[in-house]
N, C-alpha and C positions, 0 to 999 in steps of 0.2 A: 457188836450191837445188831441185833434182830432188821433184818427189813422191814418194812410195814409197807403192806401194795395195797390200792384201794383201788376200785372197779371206777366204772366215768360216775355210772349212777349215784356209786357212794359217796365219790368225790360232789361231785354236785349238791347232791344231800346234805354234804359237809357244809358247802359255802352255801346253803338254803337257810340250815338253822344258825349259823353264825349272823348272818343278815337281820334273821327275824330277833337274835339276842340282841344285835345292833340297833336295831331300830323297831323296835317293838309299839312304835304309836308313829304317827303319819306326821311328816315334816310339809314344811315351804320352800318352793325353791323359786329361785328365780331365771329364767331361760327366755331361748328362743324359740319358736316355733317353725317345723318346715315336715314338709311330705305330708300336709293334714289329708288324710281321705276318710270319707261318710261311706261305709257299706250301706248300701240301699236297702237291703232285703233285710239287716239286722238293726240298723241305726246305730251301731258301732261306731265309736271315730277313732283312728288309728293315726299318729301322727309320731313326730320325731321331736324331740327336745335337744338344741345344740346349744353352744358357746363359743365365741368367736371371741381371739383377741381386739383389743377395744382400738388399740392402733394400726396393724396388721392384717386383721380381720380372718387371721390366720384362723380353723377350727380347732378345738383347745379340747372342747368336750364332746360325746354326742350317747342319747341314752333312749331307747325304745319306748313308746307309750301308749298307753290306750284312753279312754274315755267309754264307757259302758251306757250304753244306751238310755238306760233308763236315768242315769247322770247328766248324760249329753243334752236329754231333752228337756232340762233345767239349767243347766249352764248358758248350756249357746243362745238362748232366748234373753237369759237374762245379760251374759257379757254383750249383747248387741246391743240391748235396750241403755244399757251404759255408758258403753264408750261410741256405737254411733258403727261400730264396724263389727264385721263377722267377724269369728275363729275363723281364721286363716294363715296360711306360712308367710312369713316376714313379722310377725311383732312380737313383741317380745309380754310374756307374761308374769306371774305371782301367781302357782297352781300349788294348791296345796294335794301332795302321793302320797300312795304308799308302797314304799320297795318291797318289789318282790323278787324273785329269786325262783324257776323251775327250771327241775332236770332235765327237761328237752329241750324249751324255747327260752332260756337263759333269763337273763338282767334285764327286766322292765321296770315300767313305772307304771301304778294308776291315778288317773286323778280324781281325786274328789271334790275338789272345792276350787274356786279363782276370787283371785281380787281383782277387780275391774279397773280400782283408783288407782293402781300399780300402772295398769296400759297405759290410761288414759296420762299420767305423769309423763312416762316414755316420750309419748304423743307431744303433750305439751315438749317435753325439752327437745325433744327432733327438730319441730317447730319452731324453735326461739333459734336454735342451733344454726336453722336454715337463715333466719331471718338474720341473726349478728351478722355471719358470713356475709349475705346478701350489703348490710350496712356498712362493714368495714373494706367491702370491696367499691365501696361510692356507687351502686349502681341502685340502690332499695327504690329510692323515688325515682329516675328518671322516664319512668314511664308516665307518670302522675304527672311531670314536669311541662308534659308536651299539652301543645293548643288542640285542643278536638274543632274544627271547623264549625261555624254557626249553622253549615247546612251538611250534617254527615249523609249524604244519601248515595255513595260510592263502599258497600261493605261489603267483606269479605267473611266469611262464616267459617268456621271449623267445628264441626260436629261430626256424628254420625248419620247418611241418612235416611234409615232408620228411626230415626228415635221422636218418640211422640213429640220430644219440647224443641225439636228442629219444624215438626208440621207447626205445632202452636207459632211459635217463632214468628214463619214465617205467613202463617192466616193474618196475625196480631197485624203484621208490618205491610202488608200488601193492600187487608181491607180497610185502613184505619181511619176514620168521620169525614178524615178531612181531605183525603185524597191525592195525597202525599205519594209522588213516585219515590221510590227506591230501586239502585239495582246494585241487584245481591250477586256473589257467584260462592259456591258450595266445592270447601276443600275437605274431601271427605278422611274420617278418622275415628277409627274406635274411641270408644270415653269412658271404658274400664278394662282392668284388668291388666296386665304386666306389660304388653304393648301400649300403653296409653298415653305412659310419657314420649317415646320413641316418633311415634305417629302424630303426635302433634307438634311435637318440634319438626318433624318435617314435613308439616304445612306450613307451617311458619316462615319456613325455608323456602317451599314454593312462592308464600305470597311475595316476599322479600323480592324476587325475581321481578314484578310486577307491583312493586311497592307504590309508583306515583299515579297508578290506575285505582286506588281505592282511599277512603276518609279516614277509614277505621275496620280495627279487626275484632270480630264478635268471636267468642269459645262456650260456645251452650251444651247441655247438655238434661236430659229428662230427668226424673225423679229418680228411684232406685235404690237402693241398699246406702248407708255413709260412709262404708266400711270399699265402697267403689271409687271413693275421694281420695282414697291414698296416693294416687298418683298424681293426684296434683299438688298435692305437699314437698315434689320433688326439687331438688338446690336447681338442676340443669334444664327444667324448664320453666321454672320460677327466674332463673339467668335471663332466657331466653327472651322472658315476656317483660324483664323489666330493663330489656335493652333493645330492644324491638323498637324502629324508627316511629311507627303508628301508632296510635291511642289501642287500647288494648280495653274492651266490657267484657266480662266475666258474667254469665248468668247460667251457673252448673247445677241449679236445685238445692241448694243447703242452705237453709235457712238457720240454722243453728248456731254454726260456728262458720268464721271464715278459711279457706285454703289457706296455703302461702301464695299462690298465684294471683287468688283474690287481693291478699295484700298490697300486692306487688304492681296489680292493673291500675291501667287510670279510673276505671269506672266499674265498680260491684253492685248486681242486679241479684235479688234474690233467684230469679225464674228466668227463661227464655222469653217467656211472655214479657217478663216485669224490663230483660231489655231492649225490646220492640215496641214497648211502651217509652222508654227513654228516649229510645232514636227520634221517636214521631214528637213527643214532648220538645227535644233541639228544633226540631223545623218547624213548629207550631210558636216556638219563642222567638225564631228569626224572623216567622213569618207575622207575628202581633207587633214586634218592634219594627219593620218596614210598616204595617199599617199605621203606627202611633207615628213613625219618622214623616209617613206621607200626608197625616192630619196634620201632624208641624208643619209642616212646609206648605199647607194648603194653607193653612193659620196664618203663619206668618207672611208668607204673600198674600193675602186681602189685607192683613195688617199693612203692610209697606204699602199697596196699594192705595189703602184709603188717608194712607199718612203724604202720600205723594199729591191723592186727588184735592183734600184739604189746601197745599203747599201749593198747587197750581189754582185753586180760588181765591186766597189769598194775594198768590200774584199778579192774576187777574183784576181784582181789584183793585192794585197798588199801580197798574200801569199807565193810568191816564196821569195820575200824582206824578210817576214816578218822569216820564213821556214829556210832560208841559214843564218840569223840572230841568229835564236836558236840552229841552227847548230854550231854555230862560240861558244858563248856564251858555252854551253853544251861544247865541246871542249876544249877551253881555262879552264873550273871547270875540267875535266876529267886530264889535266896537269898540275894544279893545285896543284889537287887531288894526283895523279902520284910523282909529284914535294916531296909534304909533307909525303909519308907514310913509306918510313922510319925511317924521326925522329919519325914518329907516331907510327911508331910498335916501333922502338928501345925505346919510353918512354912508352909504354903498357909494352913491358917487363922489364924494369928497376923497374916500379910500381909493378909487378908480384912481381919480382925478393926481391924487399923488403917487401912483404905482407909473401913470403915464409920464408923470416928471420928472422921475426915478428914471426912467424907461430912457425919456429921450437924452438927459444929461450926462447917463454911461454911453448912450452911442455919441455923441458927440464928443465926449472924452475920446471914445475908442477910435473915432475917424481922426482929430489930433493926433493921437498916437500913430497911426497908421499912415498918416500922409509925413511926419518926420520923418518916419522908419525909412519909408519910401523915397523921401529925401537926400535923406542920408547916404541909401545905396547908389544914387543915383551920383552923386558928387563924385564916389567912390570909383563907381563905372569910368565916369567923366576925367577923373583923373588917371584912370590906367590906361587910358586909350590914349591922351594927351601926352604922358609919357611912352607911348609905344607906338609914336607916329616917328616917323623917317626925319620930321621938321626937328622934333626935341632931341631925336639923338647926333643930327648936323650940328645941333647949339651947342652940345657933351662934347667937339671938338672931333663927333667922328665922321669919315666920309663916306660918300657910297659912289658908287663904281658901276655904270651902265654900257651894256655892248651889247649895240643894236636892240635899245629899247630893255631891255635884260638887265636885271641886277644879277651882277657877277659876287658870288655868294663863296667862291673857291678857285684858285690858281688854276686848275683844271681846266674850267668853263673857259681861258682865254684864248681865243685865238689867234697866233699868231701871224702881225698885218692887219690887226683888226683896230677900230677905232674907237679908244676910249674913252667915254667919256666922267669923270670924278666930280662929284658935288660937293658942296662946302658950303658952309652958315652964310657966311656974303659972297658965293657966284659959283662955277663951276668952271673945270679946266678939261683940255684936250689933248690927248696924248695917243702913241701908236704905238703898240706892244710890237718889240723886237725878238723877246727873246723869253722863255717861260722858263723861272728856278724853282727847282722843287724845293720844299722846308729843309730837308735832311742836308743839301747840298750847300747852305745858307753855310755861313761860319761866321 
């Protein structure tokens, strides 16, 4: 079989008119958008159409494209006026191309037409996507949850400063009728464009640092394009602000529709103005409710007062009544009194009278008593001394034995030659120790 060789050109050629048999009328696609650049000098827009896996986010497709100026300067006006945001990289659209196919600059696309309700749907479901998330992690309200102070005058600002609705802002809030201090401090941060989430979550982070020195944190930002809002539509700083310990206003210029952030704050302000109007509104309603608190209580003390002053003329004139009453009373007890204290003394001492005859008939009991007892020992004494005289024990049959004046009490004591004298119940006898026998020697 024959070779067949084709040149690049012809080859090209090849897959140019097979294409154009393919697709001979301009289709819809659906993509994403990325590398959009505007030539300045041409008004050409040159941008890339990708596809990314939906869970992975792995890139799956990616196809060259253009937009031709005098296209562009129909399109881009009207998808802005639509959806509220420029053509730009990150959304995804409905463009209706037509494939093309050249032998030098290969496989592109042009577009010729968009569907806007296509973005703006994207849009919507990003958004609700954000917000389920936000719901099923318990966190959507808790910013909402918390108490804003009756007197927010401690705020912390994140904007840029730069931006006209940070000067408004802050003319609004300084010069306002009533004269109302505030103080502010300024955590500065871009408020478009691909750093805008990044940068304001870390002021957020700064304030946190220093979270017990302020009421409430304000995120303003000026007018501008809607299409500069996309970053506030973000899951991780819409996280941040609906778990952030302090009340969080929102006043970013969008009148239209709300962020997710907006949702997620305690308090959405269309303008920076409209929330510098809010703050002074809180201090202007603490401050009308102390005025209304301080008529009450001016009220109702002259009320109490004159309920008191009443209350003291009335008693006033009940005093003489009331006075010649306890007079009468006091009187009638004092006659009473007078009436009974006769029988009253005369039965104090009749009571006396019988505690004394109580009194003296126990002690006289008790001297009875006391003078027996005393008797008694005394017999007692009387009789062991009568027995334990030398007289009662001579009568018992026994003697006693004296040498030289001496009772002789043991054999020992006698002297031999000496003269003794022995007593007895009727007389006493005389005798002269010859000779002294010990016990032991007895038999």
């Amino acid at each position: 079989m024959e070779r067949k060789e084709y040149s690049l050109f012809e080859l090209n050629g090849l897959v140019k008119q097979s294409i154009r048999r393919s697709f001979p009328a301009t289709c819809w696609i659906r993509a994403e958008m990325s590398d959009v650049r505007v030539n300045a000098s041409s008004g050409h827009c040159y941008l890339e159409f990708i596809e990314k896996h939906p869970i992975s986010g792995q890139l799956l497709a990616k196809a060259r494209a253009s937009i031709w100026s005098n296209t562009y300067r129909t399109l881009a006006p009207y998808f802005e006026q639509s959806t509220g945001q420029r053509l730009t990289s990150g959304i995804k659209v409905l463009v209706n191309v037509s494939v093309e196919f050249h032998e030098l600059y290969g496989f592109s696309l042009t577009v010729l037409d968009i569907d806007p309700a296509y973005t703006l749907g994207d849009m919507v479901r990003r958004r609700m996507e954000i917000v389920k998330q936000l719901k099923e992690e318990g966190i959507y309200t808790l910013n909402k949850e918390l108490t804003l102070t009756d007197l927010p005058q401690r705020i912390a600002i994140i904007t840029s400063p730069v931006a006209a609705g940070y000067e408004d802002f802050m003319m609004q809030l300084t010069h306002n009728k009533r004269g109302y201090q505030f103080y502010t401090k300024l955590y500065p941060s871009i408020m478009q464009g691909d750093q805008t989430e990044a940068q304001v979550i870390k002021a957020l982070d700064r304030i946190y640092l220093s979270v017990d020195k302020f009421d409430a944190v304000v995120i303003i930002r000026g007018g501008g394009a809607t299409s500069d809002l996309n970053s506030f539509d973000s899951y991780a700083l819409a996280a941040n602000c609906a778990q952030f310990p302090l009340p969080i206003i929102t006043g970013i210029g969008h009148e239209r529709d709300d962020t997710v952030i907006d949702l997620v704050a305690h308090t959405r302000a269309k303008t920076p103005t409209a929330v510098a109007e809010f703050l002074v509104e809180c201090i202007s309603r603490a401050d009308e409710m102390l005025i209304t608190l301080q008529q009450q209580c001016s009220e109702t003390t002259q009320a109490l007062l004159q309920a008191h002053q009443n209350t003291l003329q009335q008693l006033t004139m009940h005093i003489p009544t009331w006075s010649q009453r306890l007079l009468e009373k006091q009187q009638a007890t004092l006659q009473s009194l007078g009436q009974r204290l006769p029988n009253i003394v005369q039965g104090l001492l009749n009571e006396k009278q019988k505690e004394l005859t109580n009194t003296l008939y126990q002690m006289q009991t008790y001297a009875t008593r006391q003078l027996e007892q005393e008797k008694a020992e005394l017999q007692l004494t009387e009789q062991f001394i009568r027995m334990a005289s030398p007289t009662y024990l001579l009568q018992k049959g026994y003697t006693l034995t004296v040498q030289q004046g001496k009772i002789i009490k043991q054999a020992a004591d006698v002297v031999v030659g000496a003269t003794l004298v022995t007593h007895f119940a009727d007389g006493t006898v005389s005798s002269k120790a010859t000779a002294i026998q010990k016990k032991d020697s007895i038999k």
